[in-house]
C-alpha positions in Angstrom: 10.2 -21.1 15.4 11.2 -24.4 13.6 13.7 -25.0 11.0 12.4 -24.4 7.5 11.8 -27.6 5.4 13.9 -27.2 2.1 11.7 -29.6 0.4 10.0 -28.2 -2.6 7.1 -30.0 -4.6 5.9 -29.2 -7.7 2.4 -30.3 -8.5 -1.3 -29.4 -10.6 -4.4 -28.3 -8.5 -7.3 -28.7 -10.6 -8.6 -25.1 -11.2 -12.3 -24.5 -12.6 -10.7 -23.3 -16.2 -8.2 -26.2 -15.8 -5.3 -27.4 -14.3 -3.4 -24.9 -12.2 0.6 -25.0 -11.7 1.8 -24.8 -8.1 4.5 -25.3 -5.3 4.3 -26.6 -2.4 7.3 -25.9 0.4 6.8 -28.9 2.3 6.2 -27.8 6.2 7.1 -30.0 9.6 5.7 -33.2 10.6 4.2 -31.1 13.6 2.7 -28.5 11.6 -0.3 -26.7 13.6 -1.3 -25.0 10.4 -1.2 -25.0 6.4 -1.0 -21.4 4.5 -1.7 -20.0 0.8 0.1 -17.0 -0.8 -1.0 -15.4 -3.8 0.8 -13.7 -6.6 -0.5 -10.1 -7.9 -1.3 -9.1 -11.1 -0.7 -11.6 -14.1 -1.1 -8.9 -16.6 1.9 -6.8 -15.1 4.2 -10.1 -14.9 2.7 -11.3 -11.0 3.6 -14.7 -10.4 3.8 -17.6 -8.2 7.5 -16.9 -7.9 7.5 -13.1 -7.4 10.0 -11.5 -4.8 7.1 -10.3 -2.3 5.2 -13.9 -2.5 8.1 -15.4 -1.9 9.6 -13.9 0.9 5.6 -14.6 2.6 6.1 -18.2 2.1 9.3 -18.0 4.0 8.4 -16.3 6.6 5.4 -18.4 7.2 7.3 -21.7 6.1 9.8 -20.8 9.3 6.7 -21.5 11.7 6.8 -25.5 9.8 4.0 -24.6 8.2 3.3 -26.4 4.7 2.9 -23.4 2.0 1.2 -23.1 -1.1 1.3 -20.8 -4.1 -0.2 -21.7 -7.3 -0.3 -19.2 -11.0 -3.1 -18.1 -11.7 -5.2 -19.0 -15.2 -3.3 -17.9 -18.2 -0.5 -17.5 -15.9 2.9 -19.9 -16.6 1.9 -23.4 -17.1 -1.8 -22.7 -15.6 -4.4 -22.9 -17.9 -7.3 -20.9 -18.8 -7.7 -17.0 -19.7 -7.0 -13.9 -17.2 -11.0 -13.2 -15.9 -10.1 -9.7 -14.3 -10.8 -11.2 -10.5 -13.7 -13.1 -11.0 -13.0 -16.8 -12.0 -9.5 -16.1 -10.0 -11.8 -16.0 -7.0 -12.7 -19.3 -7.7 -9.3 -20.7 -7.9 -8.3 -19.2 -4.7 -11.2 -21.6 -3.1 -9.8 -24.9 -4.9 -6.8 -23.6 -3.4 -7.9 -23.7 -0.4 -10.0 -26.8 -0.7 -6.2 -28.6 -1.7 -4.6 -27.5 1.0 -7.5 -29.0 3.5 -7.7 -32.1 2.0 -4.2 -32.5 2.0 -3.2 -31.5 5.3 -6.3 -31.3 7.3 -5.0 -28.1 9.5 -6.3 -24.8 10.2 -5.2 -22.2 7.1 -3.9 -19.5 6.8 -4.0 -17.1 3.5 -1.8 -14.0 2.4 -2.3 -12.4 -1.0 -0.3 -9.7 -2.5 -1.7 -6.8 -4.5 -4.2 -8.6 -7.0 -3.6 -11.8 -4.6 -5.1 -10.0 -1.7 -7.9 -8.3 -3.9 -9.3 -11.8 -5.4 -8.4 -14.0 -2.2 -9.0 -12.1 0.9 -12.8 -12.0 0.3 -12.6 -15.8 -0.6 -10.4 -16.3 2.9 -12.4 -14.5 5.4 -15.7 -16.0 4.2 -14.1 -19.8 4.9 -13.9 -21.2 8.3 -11.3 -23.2 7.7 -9.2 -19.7 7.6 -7.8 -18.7 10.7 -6.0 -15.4 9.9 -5.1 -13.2 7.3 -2.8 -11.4 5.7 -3.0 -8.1 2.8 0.3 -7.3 1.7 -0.1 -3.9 -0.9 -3.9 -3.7 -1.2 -4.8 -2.2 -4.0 -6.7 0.8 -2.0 -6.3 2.9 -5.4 -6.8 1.4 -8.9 -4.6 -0.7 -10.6 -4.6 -0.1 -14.8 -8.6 1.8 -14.0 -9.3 -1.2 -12.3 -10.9 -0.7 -8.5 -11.2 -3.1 -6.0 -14.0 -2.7 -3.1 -12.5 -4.2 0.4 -15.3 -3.0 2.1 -16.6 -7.4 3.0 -13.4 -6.5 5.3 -15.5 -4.8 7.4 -17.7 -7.9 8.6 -14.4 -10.2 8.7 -14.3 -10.7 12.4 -10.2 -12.7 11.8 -7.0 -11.9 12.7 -6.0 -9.4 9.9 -2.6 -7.9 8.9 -1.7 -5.1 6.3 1.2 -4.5 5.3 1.9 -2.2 2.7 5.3 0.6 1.7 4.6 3.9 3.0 5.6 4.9 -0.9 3.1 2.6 -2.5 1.4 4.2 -5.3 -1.6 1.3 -5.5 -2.1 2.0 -1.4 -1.9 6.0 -0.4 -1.4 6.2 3.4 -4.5 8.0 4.2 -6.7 5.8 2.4 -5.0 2.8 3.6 -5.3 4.2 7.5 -9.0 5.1 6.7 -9.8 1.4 5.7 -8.0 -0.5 8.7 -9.3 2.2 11.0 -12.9 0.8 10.0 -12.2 -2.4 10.5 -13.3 -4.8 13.8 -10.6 -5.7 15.5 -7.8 -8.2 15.6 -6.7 -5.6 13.0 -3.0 -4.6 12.7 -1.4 -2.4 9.6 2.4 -1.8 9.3 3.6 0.5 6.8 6.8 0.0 6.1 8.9 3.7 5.3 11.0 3.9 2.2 9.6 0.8 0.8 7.0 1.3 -2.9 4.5 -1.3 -3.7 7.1 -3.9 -4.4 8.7 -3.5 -1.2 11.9 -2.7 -3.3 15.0 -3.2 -1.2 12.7 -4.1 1.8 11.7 -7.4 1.7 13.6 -8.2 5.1 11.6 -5.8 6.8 8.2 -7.3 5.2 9.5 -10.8 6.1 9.9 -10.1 10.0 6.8 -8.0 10.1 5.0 -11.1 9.2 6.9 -13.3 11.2 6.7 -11.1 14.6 2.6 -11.1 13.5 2.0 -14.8 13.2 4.2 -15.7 16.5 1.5 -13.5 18.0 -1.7 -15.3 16.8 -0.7 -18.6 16.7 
């Protein structure tokens, strides 16, 4: 594992609804691949710089690779209104489109609650995705709001869950009932004590992903 790069750009990605804010954390002049995180819900206070999407980029940033996170619409300085998943879907592809244009590597993609509801279909129906990664899925509603992860199912990639064994959005039996139907590479890591947030935790979250992408990569 490399040395993280400390530099930090701050930048616009044209969105569909309009310009999105972002950060990049630059990655190593050897990179072998470029990654997006995204933040969960903006209607509960999810952002680009929330405790769980940050700790991904870090751990994936420690591999050199470059990493993205960008607020979605409505969200910060990102413009547009909240569309409950749908145009949010589209911004995780210009996302992705950014990255590739930019960087020209394989990607990889992590989303985190509402991140992972609205990007992971987006990611595992790109080739240009390697891997991914589902930190809390939202297996239960969030605010009467369901989410259907059943596309998993025909998403042949390398695919890590991660969620707190105490996460009220993602009840162990459900979440163990998903993965179980899933084609393999499939891995999920429940992580005890820990709630959706991964509260006190977030070192624990952090090496799980590490240990996972020194694995695939």
């Amino acid at each position: 594992m490399s040395s993280q790069n400390s530099t930090i750009k701050s930048l616009f990605l044209e969105g569909p609804a309009g310009r999105l804010e972002a950060l990049l954390n630059a990655g190593a002049d050897h990179a072998t691949h470029a990654a997006l995180v995204c933040h969960p819900h903006p209607l509960f206070g999810g952002t680009l710089h929330n405790k769980v999407v940050f700790h991904t980029m870090k751990a994936l940033n420690s591999f050199g690779f470059p990493v993205l996170r960008f607020n979605f619409r409505g969200t910060g300085l990102s413009q547009g209104e909240h569309d409950h998943g749908r145009g949010e879907m589209d911004e995780v592809r210009a996302a992705l489109d950014w990255l590739d244009r930019e960087f020209h590597l394989p990607l990889l993609f992590a989303g985190f609650s509402f991140g992972a509801a609205v990007g992971l279909p987006v990611a595992c129906a790109d080739g240009r995705v390697q891997a991914v990664i589902g930190l809390g899925i939202p297996v239960a509603p969030i605010d009467e709001q369901a989410y259907d992860f059943s596309f998993l199912q025909t998403c042949a990639k390398p695919k890590l869950f991660v969620s707190g064994a105490r996460d009220q959005f993602g009840p162990r039996v459900q979440l163990q009932r998903l993965v179980d139907s899933l084609a393999e590479p499939r891995r999920l890591v429940l992580i005890e004590g820990a709630d959706h947030f991964f509260e006190g935790r977030l070192r624990e979250l952090r090496e799980t992903i590490e240990g996972w992408v020194r694995e695939i990569v």
